[in-house]
C-alpha positions as CSV (number, residue, x, y, z in Angstrom):
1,X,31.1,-19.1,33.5
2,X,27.8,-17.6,34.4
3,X,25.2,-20.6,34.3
4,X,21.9,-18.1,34.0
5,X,21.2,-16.3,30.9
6,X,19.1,-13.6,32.4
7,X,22.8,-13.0,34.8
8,X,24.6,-11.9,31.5
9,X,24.9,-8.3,30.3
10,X,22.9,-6.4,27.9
11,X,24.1,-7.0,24.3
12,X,26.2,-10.2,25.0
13,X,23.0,-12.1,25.2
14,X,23.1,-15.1,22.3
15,X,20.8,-13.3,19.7
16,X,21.4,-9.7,21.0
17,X,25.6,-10.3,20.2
18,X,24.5,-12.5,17.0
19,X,21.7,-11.0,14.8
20,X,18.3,-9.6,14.8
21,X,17.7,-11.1,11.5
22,X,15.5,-13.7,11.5
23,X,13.8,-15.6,8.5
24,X,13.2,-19.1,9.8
25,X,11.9,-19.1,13.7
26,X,14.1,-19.7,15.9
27,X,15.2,-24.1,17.0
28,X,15.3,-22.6,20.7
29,X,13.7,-19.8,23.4
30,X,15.0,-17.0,24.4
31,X,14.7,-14.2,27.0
32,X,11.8,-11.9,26.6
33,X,14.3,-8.7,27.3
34,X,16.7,-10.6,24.5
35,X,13.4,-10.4,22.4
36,X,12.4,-7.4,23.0
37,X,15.6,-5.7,23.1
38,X,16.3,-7.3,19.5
39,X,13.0,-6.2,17.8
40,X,13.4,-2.4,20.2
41,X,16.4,-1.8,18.7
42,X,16.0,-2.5,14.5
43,X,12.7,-0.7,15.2
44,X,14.8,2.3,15.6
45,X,15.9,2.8,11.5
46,X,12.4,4.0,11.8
47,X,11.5,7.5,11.1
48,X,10.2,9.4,14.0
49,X,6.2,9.3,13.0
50,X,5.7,13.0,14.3
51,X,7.9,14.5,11.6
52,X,6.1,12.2,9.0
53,X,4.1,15.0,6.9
54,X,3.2,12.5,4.2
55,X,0.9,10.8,6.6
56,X,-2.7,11.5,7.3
57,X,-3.0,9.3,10.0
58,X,-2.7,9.9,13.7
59,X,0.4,10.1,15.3
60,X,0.0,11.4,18.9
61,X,-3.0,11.1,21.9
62,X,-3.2,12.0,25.4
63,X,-1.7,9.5,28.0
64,X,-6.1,8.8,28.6
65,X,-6.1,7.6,25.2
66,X,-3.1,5.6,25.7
67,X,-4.3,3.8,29.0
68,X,-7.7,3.3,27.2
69,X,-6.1,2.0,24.5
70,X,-4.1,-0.6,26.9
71,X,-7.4,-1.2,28.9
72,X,-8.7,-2.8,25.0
73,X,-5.9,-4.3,24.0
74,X,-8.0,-7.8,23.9
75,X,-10.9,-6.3,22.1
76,X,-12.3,-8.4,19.1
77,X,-14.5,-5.7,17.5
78,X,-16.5,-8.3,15.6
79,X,-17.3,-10.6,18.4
80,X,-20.8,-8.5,19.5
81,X,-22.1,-11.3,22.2
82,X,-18.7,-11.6,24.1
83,X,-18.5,-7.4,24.2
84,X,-21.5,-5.8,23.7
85,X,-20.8,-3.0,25.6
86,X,-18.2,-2.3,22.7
87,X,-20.9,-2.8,20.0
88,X,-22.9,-0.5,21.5
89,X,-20.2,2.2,21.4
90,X,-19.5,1.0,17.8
91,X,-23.2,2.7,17.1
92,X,-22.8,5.3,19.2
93,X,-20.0,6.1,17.0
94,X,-21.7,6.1,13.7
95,X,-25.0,7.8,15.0
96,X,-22.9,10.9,15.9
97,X,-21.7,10.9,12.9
98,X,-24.7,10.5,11.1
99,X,-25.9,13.5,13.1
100,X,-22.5,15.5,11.9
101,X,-23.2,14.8,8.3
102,X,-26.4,15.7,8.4
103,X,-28.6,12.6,7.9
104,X,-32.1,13.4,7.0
105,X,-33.9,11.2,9.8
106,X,-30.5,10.0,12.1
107,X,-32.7,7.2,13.5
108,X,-33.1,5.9,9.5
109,X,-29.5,5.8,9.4
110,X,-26.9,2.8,9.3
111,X,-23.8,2.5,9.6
112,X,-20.4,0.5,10.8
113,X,-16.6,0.4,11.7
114,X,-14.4,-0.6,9.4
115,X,-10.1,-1.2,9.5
116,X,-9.5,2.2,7.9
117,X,-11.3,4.2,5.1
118,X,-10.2,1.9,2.4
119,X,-12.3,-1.0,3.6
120,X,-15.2,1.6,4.4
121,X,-14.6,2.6,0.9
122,X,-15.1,-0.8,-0.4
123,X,-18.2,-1.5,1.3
124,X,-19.5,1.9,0.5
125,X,-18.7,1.3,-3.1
126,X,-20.7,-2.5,-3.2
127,X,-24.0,-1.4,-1.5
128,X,-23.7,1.0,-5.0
129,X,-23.0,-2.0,-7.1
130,X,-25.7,-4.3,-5.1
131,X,-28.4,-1.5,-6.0
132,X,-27.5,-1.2,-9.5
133,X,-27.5,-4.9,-9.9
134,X,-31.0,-5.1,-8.1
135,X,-32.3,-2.0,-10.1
136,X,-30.5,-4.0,-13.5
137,X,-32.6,-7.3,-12.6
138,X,-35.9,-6.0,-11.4
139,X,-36.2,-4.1,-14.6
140,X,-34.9,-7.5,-17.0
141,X,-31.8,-5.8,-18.0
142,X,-28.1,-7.2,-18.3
143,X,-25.8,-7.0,-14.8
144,X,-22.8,-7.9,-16.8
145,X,-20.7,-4.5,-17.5
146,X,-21.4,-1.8,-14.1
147,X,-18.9,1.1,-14.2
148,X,-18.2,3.6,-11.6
149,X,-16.7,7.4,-12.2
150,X,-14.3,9.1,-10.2
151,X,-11.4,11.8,-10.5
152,X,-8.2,10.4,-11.3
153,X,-6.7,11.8,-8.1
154,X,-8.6,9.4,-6.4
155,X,-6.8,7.4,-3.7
156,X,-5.4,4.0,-4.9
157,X,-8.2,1.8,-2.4
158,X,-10.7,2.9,-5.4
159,X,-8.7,1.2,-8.4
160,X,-8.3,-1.6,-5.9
161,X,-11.8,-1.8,-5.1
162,X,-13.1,-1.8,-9.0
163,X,-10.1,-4.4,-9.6
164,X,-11.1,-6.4,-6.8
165,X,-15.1,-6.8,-7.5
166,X,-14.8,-6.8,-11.8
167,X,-16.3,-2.7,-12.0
168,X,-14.6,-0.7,-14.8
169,X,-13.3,2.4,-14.0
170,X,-14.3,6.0,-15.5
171,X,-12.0,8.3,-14.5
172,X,-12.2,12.4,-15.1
173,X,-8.6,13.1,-15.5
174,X,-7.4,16.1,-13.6
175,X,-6.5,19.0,-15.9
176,X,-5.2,22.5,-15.4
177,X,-8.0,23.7,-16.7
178,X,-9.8,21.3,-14.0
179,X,-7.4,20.4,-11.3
180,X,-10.5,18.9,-9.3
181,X,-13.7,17.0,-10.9
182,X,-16.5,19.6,-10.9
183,X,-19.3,17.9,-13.0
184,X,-17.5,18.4,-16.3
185,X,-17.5,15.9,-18.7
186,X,-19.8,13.8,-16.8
187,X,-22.2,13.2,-19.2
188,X,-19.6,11.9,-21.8
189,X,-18.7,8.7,-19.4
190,X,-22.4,8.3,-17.8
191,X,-24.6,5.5,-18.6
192,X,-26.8,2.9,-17.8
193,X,-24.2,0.9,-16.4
194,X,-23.0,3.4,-13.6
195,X,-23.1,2.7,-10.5
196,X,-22.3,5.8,-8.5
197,X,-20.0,8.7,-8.7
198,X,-16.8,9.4,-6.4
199,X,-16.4,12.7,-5.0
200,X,-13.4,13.5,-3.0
201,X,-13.7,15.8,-0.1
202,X,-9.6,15.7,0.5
203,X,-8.1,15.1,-2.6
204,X,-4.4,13.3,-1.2
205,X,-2.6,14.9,-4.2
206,X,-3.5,18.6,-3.0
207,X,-5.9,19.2,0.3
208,X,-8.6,20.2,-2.1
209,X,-12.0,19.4,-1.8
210,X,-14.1,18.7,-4.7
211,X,-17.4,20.5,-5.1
212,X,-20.2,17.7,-4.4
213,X,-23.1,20.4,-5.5
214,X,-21.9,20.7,-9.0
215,X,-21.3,17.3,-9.2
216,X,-24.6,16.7,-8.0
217,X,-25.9,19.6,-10.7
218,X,-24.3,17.8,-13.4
219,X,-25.9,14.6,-12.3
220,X,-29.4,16.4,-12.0
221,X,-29.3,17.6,-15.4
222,X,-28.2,14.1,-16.9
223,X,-31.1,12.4,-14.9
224,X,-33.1,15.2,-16.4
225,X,-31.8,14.5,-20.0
226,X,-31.9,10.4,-20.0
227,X,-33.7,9.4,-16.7
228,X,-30.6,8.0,-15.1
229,X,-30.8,8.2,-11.4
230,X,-27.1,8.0,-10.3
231,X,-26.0,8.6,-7.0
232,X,-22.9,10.1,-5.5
233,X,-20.6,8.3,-2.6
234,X,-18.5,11.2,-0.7
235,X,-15.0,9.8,-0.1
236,X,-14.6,11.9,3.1
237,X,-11.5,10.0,4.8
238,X,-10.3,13.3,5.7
239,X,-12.3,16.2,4.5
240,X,-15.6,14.8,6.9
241,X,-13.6,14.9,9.8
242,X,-12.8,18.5,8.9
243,X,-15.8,20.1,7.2
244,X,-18.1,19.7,9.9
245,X,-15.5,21.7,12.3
246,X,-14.3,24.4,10.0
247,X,-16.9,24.9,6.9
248,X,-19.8,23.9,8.8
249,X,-21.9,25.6,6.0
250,X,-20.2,24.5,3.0
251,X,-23.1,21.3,1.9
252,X,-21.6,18.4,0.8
253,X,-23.0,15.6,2.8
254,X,-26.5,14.2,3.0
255,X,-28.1,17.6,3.0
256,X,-27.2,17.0,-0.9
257,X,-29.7,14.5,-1.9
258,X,-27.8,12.9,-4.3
259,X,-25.2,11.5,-1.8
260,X,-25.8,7.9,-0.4
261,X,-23.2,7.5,1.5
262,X,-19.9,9.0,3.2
263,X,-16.9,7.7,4.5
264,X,-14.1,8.7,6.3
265,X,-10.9,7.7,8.6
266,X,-11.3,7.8,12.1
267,X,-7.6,7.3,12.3
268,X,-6.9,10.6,10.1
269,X,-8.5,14.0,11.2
270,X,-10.8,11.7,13.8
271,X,-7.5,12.0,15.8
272,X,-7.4,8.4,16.6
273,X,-4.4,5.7,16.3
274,X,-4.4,3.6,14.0
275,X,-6.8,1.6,12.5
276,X,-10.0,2.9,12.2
277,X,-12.5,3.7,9.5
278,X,-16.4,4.3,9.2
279,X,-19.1,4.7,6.9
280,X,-22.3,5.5,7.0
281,X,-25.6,5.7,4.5
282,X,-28.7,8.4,4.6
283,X,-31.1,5.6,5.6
284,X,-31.8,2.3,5.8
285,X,-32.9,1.6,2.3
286,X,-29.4,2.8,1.1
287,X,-27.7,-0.5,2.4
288,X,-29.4,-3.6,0.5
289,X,-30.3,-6.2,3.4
290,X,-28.8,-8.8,1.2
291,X,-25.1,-7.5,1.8
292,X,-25.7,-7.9,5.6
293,X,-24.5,-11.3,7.1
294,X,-26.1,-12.9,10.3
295,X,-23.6,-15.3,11.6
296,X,-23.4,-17.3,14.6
297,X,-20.4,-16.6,16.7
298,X,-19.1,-17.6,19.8
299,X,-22.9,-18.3,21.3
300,X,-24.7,-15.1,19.5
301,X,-26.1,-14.4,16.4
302,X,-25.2,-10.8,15.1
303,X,-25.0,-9.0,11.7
304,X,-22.1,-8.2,9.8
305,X,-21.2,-6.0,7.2
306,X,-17.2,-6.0,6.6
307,X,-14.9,-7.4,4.6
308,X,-12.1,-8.0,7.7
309,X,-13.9,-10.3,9.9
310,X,-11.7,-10.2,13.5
311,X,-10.4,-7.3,14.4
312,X,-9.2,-4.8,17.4
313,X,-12.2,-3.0,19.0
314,X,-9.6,-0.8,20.6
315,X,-9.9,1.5,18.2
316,X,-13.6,1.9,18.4
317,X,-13.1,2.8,21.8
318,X,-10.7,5.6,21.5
319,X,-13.0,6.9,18.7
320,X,-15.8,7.1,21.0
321,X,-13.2,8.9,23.8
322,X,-12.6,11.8,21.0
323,X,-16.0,12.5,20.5
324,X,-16.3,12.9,24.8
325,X,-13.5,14.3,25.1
326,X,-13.5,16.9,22.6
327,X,-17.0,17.4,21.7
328,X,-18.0,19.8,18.7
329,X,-15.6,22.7,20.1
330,X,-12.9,21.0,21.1
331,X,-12.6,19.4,17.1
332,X,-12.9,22.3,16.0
333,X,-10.1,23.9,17.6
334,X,-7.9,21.1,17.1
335,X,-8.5,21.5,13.3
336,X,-8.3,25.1,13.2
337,X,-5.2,25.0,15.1
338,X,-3.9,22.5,12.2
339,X,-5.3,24.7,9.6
340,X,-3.6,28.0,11.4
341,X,-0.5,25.8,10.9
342,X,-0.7,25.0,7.0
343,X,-1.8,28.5,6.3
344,X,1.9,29.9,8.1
345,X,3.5,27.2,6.4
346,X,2.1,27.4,2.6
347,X,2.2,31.4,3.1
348,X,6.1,31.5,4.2
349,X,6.9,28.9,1.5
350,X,4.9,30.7,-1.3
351,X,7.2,33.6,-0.2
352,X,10.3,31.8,-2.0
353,X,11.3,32.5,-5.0
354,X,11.8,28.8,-6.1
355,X,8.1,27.9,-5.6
356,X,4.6,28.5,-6.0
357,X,1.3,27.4,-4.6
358,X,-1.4,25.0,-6.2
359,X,-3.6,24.8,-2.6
360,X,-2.9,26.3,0.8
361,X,-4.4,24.8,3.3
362,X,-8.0,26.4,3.5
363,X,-9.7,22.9,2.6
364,X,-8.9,20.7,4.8
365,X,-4.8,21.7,6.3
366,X,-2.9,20.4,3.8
367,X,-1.2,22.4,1.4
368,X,0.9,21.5,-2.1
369,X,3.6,23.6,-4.2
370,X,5.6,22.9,-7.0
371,X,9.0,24.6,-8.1
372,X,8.2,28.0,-9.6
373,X,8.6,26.8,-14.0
374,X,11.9,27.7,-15.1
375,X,13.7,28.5,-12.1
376,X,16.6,26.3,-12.1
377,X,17.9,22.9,-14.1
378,X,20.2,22.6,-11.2
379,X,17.9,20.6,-8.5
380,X,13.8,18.9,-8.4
381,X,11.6,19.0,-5.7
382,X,12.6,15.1,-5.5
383,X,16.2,16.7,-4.3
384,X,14.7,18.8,-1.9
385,X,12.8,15.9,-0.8
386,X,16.3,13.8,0.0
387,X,17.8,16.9,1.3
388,X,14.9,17.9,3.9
389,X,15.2,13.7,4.9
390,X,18.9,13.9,6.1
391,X,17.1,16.5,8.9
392,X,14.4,14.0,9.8
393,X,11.7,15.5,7.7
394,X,9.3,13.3,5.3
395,X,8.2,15.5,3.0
396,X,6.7,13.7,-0.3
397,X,7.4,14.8,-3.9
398,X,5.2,13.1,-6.6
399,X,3.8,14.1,-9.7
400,X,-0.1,14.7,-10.0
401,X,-2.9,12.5,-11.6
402,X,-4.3,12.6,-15.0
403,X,-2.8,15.5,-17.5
404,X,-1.2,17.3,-15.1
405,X,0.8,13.7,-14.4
406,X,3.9,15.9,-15.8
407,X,3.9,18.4,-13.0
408,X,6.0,17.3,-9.7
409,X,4.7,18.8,-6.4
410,X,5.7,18.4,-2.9
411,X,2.9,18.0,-0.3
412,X,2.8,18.8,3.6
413,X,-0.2,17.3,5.9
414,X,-0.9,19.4,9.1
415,X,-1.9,17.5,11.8
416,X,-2.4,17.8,15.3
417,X,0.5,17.6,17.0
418,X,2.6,19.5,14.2
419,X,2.7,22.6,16.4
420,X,4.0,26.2,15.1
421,X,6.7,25.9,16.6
422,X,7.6,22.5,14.7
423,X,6.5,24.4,11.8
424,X,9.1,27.3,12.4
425,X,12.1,24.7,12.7
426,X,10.4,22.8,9.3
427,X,10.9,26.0,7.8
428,X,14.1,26.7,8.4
429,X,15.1,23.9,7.1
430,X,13.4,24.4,3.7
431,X,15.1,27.5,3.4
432,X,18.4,26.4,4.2
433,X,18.3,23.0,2.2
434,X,16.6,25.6,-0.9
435,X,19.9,28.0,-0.3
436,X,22.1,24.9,-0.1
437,X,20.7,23.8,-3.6
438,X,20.2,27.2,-5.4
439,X,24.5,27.6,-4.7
440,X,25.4,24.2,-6.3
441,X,27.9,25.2,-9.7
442,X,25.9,22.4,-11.4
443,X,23.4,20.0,-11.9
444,X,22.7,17.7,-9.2
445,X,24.6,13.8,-10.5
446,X,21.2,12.0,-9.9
447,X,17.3,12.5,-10.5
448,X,16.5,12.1,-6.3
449,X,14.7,10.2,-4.8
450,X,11.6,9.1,-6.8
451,X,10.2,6.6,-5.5
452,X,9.8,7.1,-2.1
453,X,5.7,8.1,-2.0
454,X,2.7,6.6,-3.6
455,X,-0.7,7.4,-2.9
């Protein structure tokens, strides 16, 4: 009987020829290739992230970003004394982008990592809420009811973050009318207990961006009407990674006065793995000094402005690689080259009979359809969805936000690595798995899967 563990075979192993299920730790050790092998190989019921078109977020970098990302596994991002050369990077990071979006004096500008746009959103969305409150107090008035507006295709981080810190929400509900907030109906939901506005550059339901000018319009005419000053926060987690590159003209950042801040995902179109976020205000004044922290840490002192405390500085560094790497052409032609791809796709799709277009790609490349009204009680998107799965495909159904909450869509995200190529076998299998459905003799037995995607 073999007396060495490490002398028996692959898969006979005790845990490897037992289970890999385990919900109490362990009495005993075990090998680290019996570890690993167990935790390898239930990894594998996961779907293969590059033909994941729900996601937004990064799924491929070079083998540079890869070593770097190894070289920083140890990183702590928020420890500042005992890595400062990362800190340093970590402003680097956000000056450029300052510079991108178009700050009015980039040296008045401030700005930090976060874990992903959700927690930038979160901090973006208190500095509105601490100047409210200071605005509220300095002139005697109550701080008891603030309120902040938004679209109600907003992602779910901003019902989170108004849940979280005791804000009511005002949402514009999307409409067919209005698929995307555009300043109307502001004035019925502003008043003196607003904080800020939300406008979406990348709505998740559709690719679209909302129009920040007419949203700033509206809000000029209401400060004109009742003096209310409100500002606007730009939820850019994937539209500012792509404006700057492909509609560098198209104002929506702080060359519109009105906007205070912007964030966005470095981990989305800032081709990065996962996590990264940032966010960024138009000067120094737009960050109340009271939200900043100076703690003592590991022998420094060092402000702070986050809600997650530790966390990996990798991330920061592989941002910073990007930006060397790629510079202002090289982004651009990675997100053109995404954009070419959503544009083939949407096009060759909007060619089918069964389906028609709501957005097709020219935002940022993201593109959404819906089955063509009235062409079949046989099969749903949410079919086509299940169907296009058995190939390896993720491709989300849902319905919309708002009124339109009736209408199902299916939704692809083009992102670097989804070549045209991929695209061409994608499509292929649309039309097939759309052929296969329209011959059925009857109704599909069962509604699909529905709940599989939530925003």
């Amino acid at each position: 009987m073999l007396q060495d563990d490490a002398l028996e075979p692959t898969f006979t192993r005790p845990g490897e020829a037992t289970t890999a299920r385990y919900t109490k730790i362990p009495d005993g050790e075990m090998l680290p290739e019996t570890a690993y092998r167990i935790i390898h190989d239930e990894s594998m019921l996961d779907g293969n992230a590059r033909l994941n078109l729900a996601t937004f977020v990064t799924t491929w970098m070079d083998e540079h970003g890869d070593r770097l990302y190894h070289d920083a596994f140890d990183k702590n991002m928020i420890d500042k004394d005992e890595y400062p050369a990362t800190a340093a990077i970590e402003e680097y990071c956000w000056r450029i982008l300052a510079d991108l979006w178009n700050a009015p004096d980039p040296d008045d500008a401030i700005g930090t990592s976060t874990i992903g746009s959700s927690e930038a959103c979160m901090l973006g969305g208190l500095a509105l809420k601490r100047r409210w409150q200071h605005a509220r107090r300095a002139a005697g008035k109550s701080t008891e009811t603030p309120n902040l507006i938004m679209s109600s295709a907003v992602q779910v981080c901003w019902e989170k973050f108004c849940n979280f810190f005791d804000i009511e929400m005002r949402f514009i509900p999307t409409s067919d009318e209005h698929p995307l907030m555009d300043g109307t109906g502001l004035e019925d939901v502003v008043d003196e207990n607003t904080i800020g506005v939300v406008v979406i550059m990348g709505v998740t339901y559709t690719g679209s961006y909302e129009p920040v000018t007419k949203v700033a319009a509206k809000l000029d005419e209401i400060q004109a009407s009742t003096g209310l000053d409100i500002p606007i926060h730009v939820d850019g987690a994937s539209g500012a990674m792509v404006a700057p590159f492909l509609q560098p003209d198209l104002e929506w950042d702080f060359r519109v006065e009105r906007v205070q801040s912007i964030n966005t995902s470095g981990h989305k179109y800032g081709l990065v793995y996962p996590g990264v976020g940032w966010v960024v205000w138009r000067s120094t004044a737009a960050l109340p000094e009271d939200l900043v922290f100076r703690v003592s840490y590991l022998g420094g002192s060092m402000p702070t402005f986050a809600i997650n405390f530790s966390r990996p500085g990798a991330q920061v560094l592989l941002q910073y690689y990007r930006f060397l790497r790629l510079g202002r052409e090289g982004y651009r032609a990675i997100q053109q080259a995404s954009q070419d791809v959503a544009v083939f796709l949407s096009g060759e799709i909007a060619s089918l009979d069964a389906y028609e277009l709501l957005t097709d790609g020219t935002d940022i490349p993201v593109f959404a359809w819906r089955q063509t009204p009235g062409y079949t009680d046989k099969w749903t998107l949410y079919h086509l969805a299940e169907r296009l799965r058995i190939k390896g495909w993720l491709v989300p159904a849902y319905p919309l936000s708002g009124d339109q909450s009736d209408q199902t869509v299916m939704r692809i995200v083009c992102r670097n690595g989804l070549s045209r190529d991929l695209a061409e076998d994608l499509l292929r299998d649309i039309r097939e798995e759309t052929e296969f459905l329209d011959g059925l003799e009857g109704p599909m037995p069962h509604e699909g899967l529905v709940q599989t995607f939530h925003h």
